[in-house]
N, C-alpha and C positions, 0 to 999 in steps of 0.2 A: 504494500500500500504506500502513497506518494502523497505528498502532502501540495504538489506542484501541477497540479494541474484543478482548476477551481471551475466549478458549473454553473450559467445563471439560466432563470427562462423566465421570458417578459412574458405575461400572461396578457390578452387581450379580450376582445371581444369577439373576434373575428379568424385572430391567429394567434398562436404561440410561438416564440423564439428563444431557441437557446446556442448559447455561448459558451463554449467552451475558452477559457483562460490559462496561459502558462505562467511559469514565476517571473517574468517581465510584466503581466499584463495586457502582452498581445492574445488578439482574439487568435484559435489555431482549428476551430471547426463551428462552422454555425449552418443552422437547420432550422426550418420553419413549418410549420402543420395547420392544418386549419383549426379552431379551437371546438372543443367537443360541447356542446352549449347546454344539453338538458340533461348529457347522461353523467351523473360524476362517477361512478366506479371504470365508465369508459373517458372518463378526464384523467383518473390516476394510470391507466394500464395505457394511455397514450404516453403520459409523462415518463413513465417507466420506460418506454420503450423508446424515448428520443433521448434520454441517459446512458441506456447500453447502448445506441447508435455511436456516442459522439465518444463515448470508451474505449468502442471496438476502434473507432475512427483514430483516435488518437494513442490507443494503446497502455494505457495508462487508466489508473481509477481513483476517480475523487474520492476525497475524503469526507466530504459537505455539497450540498448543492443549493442554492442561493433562487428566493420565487419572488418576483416583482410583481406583487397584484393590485389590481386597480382595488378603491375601495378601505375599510379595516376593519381591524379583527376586535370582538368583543373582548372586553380584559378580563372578563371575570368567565366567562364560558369557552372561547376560543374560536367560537362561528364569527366564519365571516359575512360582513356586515356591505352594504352599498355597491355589490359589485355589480359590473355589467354583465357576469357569465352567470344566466341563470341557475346552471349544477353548482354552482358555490355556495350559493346564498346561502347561508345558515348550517353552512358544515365546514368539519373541521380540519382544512387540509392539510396542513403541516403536520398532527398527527398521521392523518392516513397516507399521505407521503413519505416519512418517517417510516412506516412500517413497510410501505410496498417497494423501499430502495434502499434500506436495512443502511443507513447512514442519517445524520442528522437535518432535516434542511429548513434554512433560516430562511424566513419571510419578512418582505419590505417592503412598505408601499412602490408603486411603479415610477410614481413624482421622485421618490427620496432613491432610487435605485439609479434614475436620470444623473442625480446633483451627483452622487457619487462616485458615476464615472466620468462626470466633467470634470469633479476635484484629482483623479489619480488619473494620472495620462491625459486630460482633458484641457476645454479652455483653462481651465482656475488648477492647472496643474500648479505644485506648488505653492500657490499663495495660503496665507495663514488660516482664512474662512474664505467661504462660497458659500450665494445664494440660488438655487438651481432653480427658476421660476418656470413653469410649464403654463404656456397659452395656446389651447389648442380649444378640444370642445368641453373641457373644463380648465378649472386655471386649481394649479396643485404645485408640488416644490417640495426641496430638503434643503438641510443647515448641515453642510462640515465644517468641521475644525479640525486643524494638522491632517488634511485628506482625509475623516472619519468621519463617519455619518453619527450625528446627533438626531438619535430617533423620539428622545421625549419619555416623559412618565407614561403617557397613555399610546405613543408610538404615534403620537400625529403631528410631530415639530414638523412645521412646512407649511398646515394647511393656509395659507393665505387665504385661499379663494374663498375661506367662509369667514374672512373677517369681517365687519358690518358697514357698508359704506356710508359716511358720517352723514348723516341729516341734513346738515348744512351743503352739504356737495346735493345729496338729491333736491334740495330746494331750489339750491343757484340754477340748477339746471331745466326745473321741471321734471324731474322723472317719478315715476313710480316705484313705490316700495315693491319690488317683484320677489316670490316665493321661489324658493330655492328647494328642489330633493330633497338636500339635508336633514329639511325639516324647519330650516328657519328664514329668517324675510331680508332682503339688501343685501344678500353677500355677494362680494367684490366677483365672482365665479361671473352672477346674472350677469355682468355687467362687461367684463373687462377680457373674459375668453374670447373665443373664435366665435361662438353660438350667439355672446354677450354682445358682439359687434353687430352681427345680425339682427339681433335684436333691437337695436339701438336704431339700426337703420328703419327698422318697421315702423318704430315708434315715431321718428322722425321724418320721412319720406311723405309726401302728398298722396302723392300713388305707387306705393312699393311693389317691387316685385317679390310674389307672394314666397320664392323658394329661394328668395337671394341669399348666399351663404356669406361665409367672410372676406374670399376671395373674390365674389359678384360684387361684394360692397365695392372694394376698392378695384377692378374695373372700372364701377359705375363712376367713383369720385374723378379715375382717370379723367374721365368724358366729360365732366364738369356738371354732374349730377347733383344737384344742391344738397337733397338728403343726405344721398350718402358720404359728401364733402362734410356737413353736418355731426350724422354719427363719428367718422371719424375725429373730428376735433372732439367729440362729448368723450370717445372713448380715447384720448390720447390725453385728456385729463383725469378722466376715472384710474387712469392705468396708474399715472405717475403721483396717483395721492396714494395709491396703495403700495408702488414700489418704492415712495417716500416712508412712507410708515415701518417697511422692511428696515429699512436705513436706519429709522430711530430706536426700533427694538432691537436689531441685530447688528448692525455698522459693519456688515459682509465687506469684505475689498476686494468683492468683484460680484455681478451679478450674472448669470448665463442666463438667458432666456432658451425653450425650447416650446417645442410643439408647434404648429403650421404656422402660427404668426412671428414665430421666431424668424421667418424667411424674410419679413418684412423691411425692406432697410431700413425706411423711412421712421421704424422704433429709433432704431440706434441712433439716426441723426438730430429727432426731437425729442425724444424720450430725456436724456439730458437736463436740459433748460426748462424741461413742462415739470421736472420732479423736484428741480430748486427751488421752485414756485411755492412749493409745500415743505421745505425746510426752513428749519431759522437761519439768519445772517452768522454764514463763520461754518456751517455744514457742507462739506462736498459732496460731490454723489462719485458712487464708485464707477469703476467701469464697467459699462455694458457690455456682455461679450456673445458673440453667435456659438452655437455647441458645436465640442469639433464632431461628435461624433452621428449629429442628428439625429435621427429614428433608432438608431442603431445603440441608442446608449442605453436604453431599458436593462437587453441583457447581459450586456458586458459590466452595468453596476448590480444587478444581482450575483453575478459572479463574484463579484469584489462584493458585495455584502456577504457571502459565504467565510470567502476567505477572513476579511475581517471577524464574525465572529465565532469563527474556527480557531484563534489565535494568527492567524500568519500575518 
């Protein structure tokens, strides 16, 4: 047994990928399945079976294997909570993983399995903390220190996207208090994700097109589409009051953004000056950085969440 080769699999909605890791860090086999949605005893013998793929493949056997899932895990039962893969909800996979691959395997959220692969090998290689911020069709994230994931008492450091957008921000604006999955009303998620921009535009637009997504918005603004020139200023405020607020609880020295609006340049170039806006005089903002790994970093920070809490 080797303690040098480390396993992740990003769990999805759609797919699963896993990562096989060597003691550098490079990825050395990856493989992707479509995800098993309603059967969980046929989610565990899939998983099972893309571990001794990547075994055979590389010849070698993990020690640990490392699960990046959307969603979290109840603290006090162990069922998982909010996921998008209907076989999950409410069972307990990490035990029944445990047993069907007779090794240990650590679970992570998907957002905190992102940051830290951006922290080791990644954009924020190196630097002392990272903020690993995910805007896609949720908005989610992790906090490292010295390259280590800071997972929290309840295992939720990260969640941004359910902090509460200040009142005073939804009045300036006109917006509506909107309901959130979670369970509760205003969180920064409705607003400032990929769906949130969408949304933004609906609200804003005379005559919206009814299926415009985030990437429609910002065509439409190309063309000189008032609404959604609109949403995006509302949401290029919304974004940098909560990536301000990051700054004052955590003072990250760097920020990654990931998920589809991560492609966005036009973040990087006013994201900046729109987040000063919302700090006090004498506060900088860190650097915004694009992910090196893009999509790609789910599984390769599960991996490295294995490793890390295997000791290595």
């Amino acid at each position: 047994m080797t303690a040098d080769l480390y396993l992740g699999l990003d769990i999805g909605g759609t797919k699963i990928e896993l990562a096989a890791c060597d003691a550098t860090l490079a990825v050395v086999h990856r493989q992707r399945i479509a995800t098993p949605a309603a059967d969980f005893d046929d989610f565990v013998a899939q998983v099972t079976a893309l571990v001794n793929d990547a075994e055979a493949a590389s010849g070698q056997r993990a020690t640990a294997v490392g699960l990046g899932m959307p969603g979290i895990v109840d603290t006090v039962s162990g069922c998982q909570l909010s996921s998008n893969v209907p076989a999950l909800n409410g069972r307990r996979v990490a035990p029944a993983l445990t047993a069907a691959l007779g090794r240990p395997v650590h679970m992570g959220n998907d957002c905190q399995c992102f940051a830290l692969s951006e922290a080791q090998g990644g954009a924020a290689d190196g630097l002392p903390s990272m903020f690993g911020a995910i805007l896609g069709t949720g908005a989610g994230g992790g906090f490292c220190v010295g390259g280590r994931l800071v997972a929290g008492y309840n295992g939720l450091a990260g969640e941004w996207g359910h902090w509460p957008v200040p009142a005073a921000l939804l009045l300036r604006h006109d917006l509506p208090l909107l309901p959130c999955p979670c369970g509760l009303r205003g969180c920064l998620e409705r607003y400032v994700s990929g769906t949130g921009l969408a949304t933004l535009y609906q609200l804003r637009a005379t005559s919206p097109q009814p299926a415009a997504d985030a990437a429609a918005v910002n065509a439409l603004a190309a063309q000189g589409d008032e609404g959604a020139v609109e949403a995006l200023a509302l949401h290029l405020d919304l974004l940098a009051q909560g990536l301000a607020g990051l700054v004052l609880a955590l003072d990250p020295h760097a920020i990654v953004l990931g998920g589809g609006l991560s492609k966005l340049q036009r973040l990087y170039d006013e994201l900046p000056a729109a987040m000063a806006r919302h700090l006090f005089s004498g506060a900088c903002v860190p650097p915004l950085l694009p992910p090196r790994f893009g999509d790609a970093g789910g599984a390769r920070g599960a991996a490295l969440l294995a490793r890390q809490r295997s000791g290595g």
